[in-house]
C-alpha positions as semicolon CSV with decimal commas, in nm:
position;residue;x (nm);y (nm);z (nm)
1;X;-2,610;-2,426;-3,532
2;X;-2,572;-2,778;-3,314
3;X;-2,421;-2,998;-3,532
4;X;-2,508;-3,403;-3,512
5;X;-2,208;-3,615;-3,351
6;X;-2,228;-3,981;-3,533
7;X;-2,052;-4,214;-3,292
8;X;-2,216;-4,525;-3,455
9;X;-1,897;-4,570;-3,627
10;X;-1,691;-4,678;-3,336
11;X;-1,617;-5,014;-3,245
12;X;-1,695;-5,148;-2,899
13;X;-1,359;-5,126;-2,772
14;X;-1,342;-4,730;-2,864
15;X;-1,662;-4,679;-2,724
16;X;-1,544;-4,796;-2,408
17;X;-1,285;-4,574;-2,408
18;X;-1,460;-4,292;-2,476
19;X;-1,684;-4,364;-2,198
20;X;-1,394;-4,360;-1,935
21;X;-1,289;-4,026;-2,073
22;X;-1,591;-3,913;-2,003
23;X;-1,663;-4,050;-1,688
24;X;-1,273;-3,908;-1,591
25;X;-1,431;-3,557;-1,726
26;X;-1,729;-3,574;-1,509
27;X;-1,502;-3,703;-1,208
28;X;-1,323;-3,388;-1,201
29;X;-1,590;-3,150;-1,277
30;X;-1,720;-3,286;-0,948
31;X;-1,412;-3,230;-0,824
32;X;-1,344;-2,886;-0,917
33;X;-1,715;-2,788;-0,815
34;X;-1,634;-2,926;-0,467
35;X;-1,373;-2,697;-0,453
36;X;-1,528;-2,408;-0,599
37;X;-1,801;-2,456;-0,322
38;X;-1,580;-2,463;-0,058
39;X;-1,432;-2,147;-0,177
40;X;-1,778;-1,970;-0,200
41;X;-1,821;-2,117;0,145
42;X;-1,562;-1,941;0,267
43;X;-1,603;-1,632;0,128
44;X;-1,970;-1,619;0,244
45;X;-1,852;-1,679;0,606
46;X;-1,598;-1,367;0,571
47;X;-1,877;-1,157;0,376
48;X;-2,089;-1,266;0,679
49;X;-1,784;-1,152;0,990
50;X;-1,713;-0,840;0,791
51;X;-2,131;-0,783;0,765
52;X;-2,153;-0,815;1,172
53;X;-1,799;-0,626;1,220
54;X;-1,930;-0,320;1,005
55;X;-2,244;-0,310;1,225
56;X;-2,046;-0,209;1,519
57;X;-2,051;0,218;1,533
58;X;-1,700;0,293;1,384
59;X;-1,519;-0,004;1,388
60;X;-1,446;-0,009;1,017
61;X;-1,286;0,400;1,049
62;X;-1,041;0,248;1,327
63;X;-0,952;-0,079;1,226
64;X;-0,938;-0,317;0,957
65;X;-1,220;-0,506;0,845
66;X;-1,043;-0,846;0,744
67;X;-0,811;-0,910;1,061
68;X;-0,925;-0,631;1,314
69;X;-0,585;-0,430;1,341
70;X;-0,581;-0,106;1,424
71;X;-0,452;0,152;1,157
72;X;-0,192;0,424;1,220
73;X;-0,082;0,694;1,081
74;X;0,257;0,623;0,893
75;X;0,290;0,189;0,993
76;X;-0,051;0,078;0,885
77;X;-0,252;0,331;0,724
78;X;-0,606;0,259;0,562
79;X;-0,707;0,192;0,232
80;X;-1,062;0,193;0,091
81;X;-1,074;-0,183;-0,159
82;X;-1,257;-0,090;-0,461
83;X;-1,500;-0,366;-0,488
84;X;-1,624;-0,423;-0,099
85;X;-1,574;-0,015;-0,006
86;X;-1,426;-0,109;0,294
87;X;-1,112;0,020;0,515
88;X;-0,815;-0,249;0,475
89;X;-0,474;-0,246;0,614
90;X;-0,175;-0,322;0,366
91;X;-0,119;-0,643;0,484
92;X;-0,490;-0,744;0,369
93;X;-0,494;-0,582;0,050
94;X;-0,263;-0,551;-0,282
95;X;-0,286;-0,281;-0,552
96;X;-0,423;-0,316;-0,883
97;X;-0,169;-0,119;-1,104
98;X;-0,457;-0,158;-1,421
99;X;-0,729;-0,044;-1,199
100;X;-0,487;0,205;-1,008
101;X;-0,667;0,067;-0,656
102;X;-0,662;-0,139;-0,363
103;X;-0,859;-0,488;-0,336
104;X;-0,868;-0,663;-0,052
105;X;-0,739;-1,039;0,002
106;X;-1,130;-1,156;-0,034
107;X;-1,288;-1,011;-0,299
108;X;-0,931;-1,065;-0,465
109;X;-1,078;-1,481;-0,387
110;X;-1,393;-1,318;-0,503
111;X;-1,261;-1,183;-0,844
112;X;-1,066;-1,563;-0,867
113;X;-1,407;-1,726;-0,773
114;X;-1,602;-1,538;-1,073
115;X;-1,317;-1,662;-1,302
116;X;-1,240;-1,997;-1,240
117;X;-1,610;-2,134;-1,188
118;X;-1,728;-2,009;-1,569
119;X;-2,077;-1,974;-1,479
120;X;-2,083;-1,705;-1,710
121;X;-1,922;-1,920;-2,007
122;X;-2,187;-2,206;-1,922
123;X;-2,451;-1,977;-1,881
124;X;-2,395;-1,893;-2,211
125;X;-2,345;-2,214;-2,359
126;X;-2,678;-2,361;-2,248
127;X;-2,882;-2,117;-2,324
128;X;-2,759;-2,142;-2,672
129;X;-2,749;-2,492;-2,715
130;X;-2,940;-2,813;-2,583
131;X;-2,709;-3,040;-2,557
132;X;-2,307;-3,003;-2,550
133;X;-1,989;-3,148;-2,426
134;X;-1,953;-3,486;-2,177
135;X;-2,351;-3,467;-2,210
136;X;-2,351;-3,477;-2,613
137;X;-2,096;-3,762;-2,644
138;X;-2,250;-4,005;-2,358
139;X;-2,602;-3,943;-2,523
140;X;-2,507;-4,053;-2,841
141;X;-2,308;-4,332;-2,677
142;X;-2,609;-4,443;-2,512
143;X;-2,820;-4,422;-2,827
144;X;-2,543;-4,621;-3,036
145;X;-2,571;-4,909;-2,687
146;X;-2,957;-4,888;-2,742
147;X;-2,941;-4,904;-3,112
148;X;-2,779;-5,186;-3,096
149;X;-2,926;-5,415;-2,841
150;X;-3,251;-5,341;-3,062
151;X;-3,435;-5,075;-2,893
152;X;-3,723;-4,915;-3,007
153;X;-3,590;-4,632;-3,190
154;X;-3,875;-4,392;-3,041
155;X;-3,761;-4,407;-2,712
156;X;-3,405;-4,339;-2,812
157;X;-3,450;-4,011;-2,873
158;X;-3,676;-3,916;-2,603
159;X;-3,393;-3,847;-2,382
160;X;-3,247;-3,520;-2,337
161;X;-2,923;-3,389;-2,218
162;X;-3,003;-3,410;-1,901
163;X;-3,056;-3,724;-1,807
164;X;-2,697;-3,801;-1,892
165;X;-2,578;-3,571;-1,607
């Protein structure tokens, strides 16, 4: 299924390049996992507030779990969000016309969090494949480098994917 990628065809000059493509990809993978992070961070601390908050007998039937304001009857009413089961007030939720319910502002960040980090993508890729992307083309980069500064060719291919990352 893996097919081979020959880069032993390039010239120095268009290896090079390559290689600060790749090194730009890794830069902002490290970037956008830095911000992913700090996303999860934050919704761990707010999963954490609303874990202590919902502890406290009632709190959650009088007031709202994300900024603590009381409901009313007509000017802030309570909703139940879908995915946490808590109460929300409007102003901390919006309604899902596909789902026909409310989510909440974090598990919204949640849903956004799932999405934009593709764990499940990646997950997917690796456990079909050994070796792929930035990985796959600085490998063979390194083995064309190796290749031809007159390494042993044993030791070429002893590397895996990994040790490019």
């Amino acid at each position: 299924m893996g097919r081979k990628l020959d880069l032993s065809g390039l010239t120095d000059e268009e290896a090079e390049h390559v290689l600060q493509v790749v090194q730009r990809d890794f830069s902002l993978r490290k970037k956008e996992e830095e911000r992913l992070s700090e996303m999860k961070q934050k919704l761990d601390e707010e999963g954490n507030k609303c874990s202590i908050l919902s502890k406290q007998q009632k709190f959650n039937e009088h007031c709202c779990i994300r900024c603590c304001s009381p409901f009313t009857f007509l000017i802030n009413s309570k909703r139940q969000c879908q995915d946490c089961k808590y109460n929300i007030c409007k102003s901390c939720s919006t309604y899902q016309k596909k789902e026909k319910a409310w989510i909440c502002s974090v598990c919204q960040q949640a849903r956004l969090l799932r999405t934009q980090s593709l764990d499940w993508y990646y997950n997917n890729v690796k456990s079909r494949f050994k070796c792929f992307g930035s990985a796959k083309v600085l490998k063979n980069l390194y083995k064309k480098h190796r290749l031809e500064s007159g390494a042993c060719p044993e030791t070429i291919g002893k590397n895996s994917c990994a040790d490019f990352l």
